[in-house]
ChimeraX commands (.cxc) that place a marker at each C-alpha (Angstrom):
marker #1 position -51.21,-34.11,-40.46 radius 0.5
marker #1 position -49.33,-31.38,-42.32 radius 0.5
marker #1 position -46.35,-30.31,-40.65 radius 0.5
marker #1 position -46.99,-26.78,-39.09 radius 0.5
marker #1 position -45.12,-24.66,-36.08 radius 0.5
marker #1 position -45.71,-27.83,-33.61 radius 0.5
marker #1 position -43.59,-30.40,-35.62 radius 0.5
marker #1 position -40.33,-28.67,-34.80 radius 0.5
marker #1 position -41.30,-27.38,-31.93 radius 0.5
marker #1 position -41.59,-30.77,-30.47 radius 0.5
marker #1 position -38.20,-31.89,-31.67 radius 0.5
marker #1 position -37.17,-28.81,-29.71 radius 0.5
marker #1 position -38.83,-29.24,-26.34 radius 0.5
marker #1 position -37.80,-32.91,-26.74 radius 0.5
marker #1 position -33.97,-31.86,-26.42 radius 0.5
marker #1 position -34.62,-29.50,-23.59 radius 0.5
marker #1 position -36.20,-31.75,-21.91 radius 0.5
marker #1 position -33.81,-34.29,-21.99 radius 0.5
marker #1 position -31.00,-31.51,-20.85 radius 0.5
marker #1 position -33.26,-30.33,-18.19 radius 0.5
marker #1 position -33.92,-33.95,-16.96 radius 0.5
marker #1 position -30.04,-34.75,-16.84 radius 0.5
marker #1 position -29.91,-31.31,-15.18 radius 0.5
marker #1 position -32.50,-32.54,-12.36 radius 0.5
marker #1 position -31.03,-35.74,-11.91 radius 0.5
marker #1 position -27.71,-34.43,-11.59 radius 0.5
marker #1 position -28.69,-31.86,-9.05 radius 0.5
marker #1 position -31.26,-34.46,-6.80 radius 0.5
marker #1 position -28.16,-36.81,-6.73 radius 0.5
marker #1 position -25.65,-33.88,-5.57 radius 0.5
marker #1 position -27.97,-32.38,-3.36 radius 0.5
marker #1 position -30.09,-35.79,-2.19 radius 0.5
marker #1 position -32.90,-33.49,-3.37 radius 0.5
marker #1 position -34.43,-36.57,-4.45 radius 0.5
marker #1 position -37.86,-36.28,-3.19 radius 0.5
marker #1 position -38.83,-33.25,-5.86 radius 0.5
marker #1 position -36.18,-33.09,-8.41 radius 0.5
marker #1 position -35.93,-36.70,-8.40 radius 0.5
marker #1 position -39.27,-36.97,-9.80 radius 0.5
marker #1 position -39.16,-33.83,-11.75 radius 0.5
marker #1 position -35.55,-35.66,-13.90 radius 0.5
marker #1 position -38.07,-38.95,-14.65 radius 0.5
marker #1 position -41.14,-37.11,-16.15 radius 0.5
marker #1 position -38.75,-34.92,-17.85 radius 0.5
marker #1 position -36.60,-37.65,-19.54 radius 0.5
marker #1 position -39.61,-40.34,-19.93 radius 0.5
marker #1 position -41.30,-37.74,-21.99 radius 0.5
marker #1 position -38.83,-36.57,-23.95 radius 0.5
marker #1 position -38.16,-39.47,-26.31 radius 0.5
marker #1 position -42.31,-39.91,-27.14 radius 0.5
marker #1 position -42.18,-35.90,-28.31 radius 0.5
marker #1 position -38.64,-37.31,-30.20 radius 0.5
marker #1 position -40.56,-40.29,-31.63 radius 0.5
marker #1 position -43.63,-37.91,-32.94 radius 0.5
marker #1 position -41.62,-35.73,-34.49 radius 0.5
marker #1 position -40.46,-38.75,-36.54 radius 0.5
marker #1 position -43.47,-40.21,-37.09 radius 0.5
marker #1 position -45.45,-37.00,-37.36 radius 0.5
marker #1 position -46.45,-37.14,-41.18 radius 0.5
marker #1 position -47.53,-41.21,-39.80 radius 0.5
marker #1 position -49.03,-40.52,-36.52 radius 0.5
marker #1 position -52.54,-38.78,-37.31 radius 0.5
marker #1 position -52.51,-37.46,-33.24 radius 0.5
marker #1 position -48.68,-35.88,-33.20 radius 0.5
marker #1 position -50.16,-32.57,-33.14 radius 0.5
marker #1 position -52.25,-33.01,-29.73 radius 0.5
marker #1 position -50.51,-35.85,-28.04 radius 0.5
marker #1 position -47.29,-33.42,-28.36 radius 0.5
marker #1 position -48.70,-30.36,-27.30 radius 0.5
marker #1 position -49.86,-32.42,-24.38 radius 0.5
marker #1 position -47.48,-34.87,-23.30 radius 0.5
marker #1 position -44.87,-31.40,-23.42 radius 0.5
marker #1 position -46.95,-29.03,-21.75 radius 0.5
marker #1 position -48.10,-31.05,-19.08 radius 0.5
marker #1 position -44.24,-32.30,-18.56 radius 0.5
marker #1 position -42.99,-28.58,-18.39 radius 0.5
marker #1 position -46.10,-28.01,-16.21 radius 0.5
marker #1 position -45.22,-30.63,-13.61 radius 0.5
marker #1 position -42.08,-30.69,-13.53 radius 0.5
marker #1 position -41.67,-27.05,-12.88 radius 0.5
marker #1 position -43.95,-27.52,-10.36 radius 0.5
marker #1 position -41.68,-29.60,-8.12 radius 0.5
marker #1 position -38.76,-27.08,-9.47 radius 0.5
marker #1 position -40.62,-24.35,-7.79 radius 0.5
marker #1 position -41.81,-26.51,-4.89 radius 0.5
marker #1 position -38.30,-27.03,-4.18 radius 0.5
marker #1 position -36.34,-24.13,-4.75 radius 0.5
marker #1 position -39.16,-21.62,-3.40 radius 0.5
marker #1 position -41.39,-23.92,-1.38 radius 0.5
marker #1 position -44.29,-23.24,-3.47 radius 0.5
marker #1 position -46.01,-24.49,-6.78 radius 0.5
marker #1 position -45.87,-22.34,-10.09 radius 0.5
marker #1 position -49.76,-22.14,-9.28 radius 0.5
marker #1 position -52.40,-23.91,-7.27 radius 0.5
marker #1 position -53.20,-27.08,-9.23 radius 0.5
marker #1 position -50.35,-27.18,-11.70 radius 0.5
marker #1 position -48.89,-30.47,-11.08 radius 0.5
marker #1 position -52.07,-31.99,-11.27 radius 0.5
marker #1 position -53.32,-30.38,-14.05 radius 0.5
marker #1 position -49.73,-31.18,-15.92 radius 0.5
marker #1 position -50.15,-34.58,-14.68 radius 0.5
marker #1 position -53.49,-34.49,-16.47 radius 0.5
marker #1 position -52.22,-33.43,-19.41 radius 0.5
marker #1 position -49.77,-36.30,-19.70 radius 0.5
marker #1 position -52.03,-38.46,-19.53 radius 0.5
marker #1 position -54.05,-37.11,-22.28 radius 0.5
marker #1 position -51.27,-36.77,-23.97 radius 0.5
marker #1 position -50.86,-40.69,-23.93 radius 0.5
marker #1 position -54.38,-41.21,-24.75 radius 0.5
marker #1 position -54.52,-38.83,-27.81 radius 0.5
marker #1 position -51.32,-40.95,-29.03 radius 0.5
marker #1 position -53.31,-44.28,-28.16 radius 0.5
marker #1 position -56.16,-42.83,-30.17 radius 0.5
marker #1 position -53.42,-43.34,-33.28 radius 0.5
marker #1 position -54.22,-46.54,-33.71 radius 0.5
marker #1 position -57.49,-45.82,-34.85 radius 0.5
marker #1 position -56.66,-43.68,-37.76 radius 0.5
marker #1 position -55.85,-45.37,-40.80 radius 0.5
marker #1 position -52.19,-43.96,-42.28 radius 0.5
marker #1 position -50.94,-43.46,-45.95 radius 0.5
marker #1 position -49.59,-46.51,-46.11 radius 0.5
marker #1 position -52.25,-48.82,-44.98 radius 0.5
marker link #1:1,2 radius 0.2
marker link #1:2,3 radius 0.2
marker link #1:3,4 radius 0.2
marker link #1:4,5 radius 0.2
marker link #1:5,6 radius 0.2
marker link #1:6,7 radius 0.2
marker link #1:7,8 radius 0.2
marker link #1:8,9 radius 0.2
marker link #1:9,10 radius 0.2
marker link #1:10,11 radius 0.2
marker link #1:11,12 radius 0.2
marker link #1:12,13 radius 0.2
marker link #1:13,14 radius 0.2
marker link #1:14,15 radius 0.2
marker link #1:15,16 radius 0.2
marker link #1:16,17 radius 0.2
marker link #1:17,18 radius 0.2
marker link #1:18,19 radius 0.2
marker link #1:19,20 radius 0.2
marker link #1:20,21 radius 0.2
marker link #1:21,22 radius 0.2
marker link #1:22,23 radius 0.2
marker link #1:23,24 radius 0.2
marker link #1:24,25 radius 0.2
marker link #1:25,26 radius 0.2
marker link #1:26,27 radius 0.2
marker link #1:27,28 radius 0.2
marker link #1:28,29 radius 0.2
marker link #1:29,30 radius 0.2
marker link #1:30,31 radius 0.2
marker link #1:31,32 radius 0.2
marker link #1:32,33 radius 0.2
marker link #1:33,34 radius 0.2
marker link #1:34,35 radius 0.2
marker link #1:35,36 radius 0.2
marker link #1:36,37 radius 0.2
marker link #1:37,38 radius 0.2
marker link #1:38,39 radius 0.2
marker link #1:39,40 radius 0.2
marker link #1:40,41 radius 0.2
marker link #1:41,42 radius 0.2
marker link #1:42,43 radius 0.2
marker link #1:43,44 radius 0.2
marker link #1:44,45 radius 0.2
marker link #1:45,46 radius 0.2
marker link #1:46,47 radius 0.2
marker link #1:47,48 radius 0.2
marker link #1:48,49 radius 0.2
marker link #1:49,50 radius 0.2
marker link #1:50,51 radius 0.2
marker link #1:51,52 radius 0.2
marker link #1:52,53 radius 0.2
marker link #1:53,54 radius 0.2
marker link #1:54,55 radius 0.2
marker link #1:55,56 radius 0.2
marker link #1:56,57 radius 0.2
marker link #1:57,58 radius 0.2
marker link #1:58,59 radius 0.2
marker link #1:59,60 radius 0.2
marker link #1:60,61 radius 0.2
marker link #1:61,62 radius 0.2
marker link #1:62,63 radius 0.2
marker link #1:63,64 radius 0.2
marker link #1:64,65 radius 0.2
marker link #1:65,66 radius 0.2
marker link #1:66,67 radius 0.2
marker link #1:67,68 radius 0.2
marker link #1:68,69 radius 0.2
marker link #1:69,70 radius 0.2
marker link #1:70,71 radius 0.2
marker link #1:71,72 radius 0.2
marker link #1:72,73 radius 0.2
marker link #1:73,74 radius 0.2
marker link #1:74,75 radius 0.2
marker link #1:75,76 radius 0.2
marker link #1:76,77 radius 0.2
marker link #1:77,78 radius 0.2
marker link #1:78,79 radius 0.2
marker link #1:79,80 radius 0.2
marker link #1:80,81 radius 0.2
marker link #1:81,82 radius 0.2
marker link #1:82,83 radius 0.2
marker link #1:83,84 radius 0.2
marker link #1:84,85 radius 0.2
marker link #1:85,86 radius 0.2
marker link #1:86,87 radius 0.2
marker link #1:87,88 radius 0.2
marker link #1:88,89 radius 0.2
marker link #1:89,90 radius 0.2
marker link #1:90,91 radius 0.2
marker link #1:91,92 radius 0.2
marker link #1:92,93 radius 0.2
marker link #1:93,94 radius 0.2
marker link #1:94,95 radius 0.2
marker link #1:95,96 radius 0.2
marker link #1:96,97 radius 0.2
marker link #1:97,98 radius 0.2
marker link #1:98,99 radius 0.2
marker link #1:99,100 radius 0.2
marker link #1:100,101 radius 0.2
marker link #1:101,102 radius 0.2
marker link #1:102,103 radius 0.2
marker link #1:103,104 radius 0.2
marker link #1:104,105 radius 0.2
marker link #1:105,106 radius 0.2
marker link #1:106,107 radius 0.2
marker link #1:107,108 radius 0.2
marker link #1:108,109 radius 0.2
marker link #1:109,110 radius 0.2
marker link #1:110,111 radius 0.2
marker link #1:111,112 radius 0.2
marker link #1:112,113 radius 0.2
marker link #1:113,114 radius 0.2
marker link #1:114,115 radius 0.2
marker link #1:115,116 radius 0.2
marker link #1:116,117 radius 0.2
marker link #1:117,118 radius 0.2
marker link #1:118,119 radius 0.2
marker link #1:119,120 radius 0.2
marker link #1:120,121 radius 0.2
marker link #1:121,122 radius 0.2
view
């Protein structure tokens, strides 16, 4: 896959991620918020090493493109959804965390569908 806008972009969202979920988990341990932004620091910083590891492998990994756009925009999906479900008592949107959960999981499966595609080297 030819490296586009996405490649960086995931190397990107990858960092803030990882901020954001030592943010969370700093502020759920402070606060013993750990109900919401307990959960919202684990998605956040289980997900941001796989959009770290695509943007190595991205020339290698034939599904970078769509398991990064989304394993990153279900993560920002539902973990602002607890965000807002804590700070404001309500979701971003009806359905958003488990429509970013969905997407997470697709995310997983479009990088499982990798293994399928043969790569330069092989």
């Amino acid at each position: 896959m030819s490296k586009s806008w996405l490649h960086p972009t995931s190397l990107f969202l990858s960092g803030l991620l990882g901020a954001g979920g030592v943010a969370l988990a700093a502020a759920a341990t402070h606060t013993g918020a750990t109900q919401l932004l307990g959960n919202a620091s684990t998605m956040c910083l289980a997900h941001a090493p796989i959009l770290l590891g695509l943007y190595v492998g991205w020339e290698r990994i034939k599904t970078a493109a769509p398991a990064a756009i989304l394993l990153g925009l279900g993560t920002v999906l539902f973990a602002g959804d607890l965000v807002s479900r804590h700070f404001t008592g309500s979701g971003a949107f009806p359905m958003a965390a488990p429509i970013g959960g969905l997407g997470m999981i697709l995310g997983w499966v479009a990088l499982a569908t990798a293994a399928f595609f043969k790569t330069a080297r092989q």
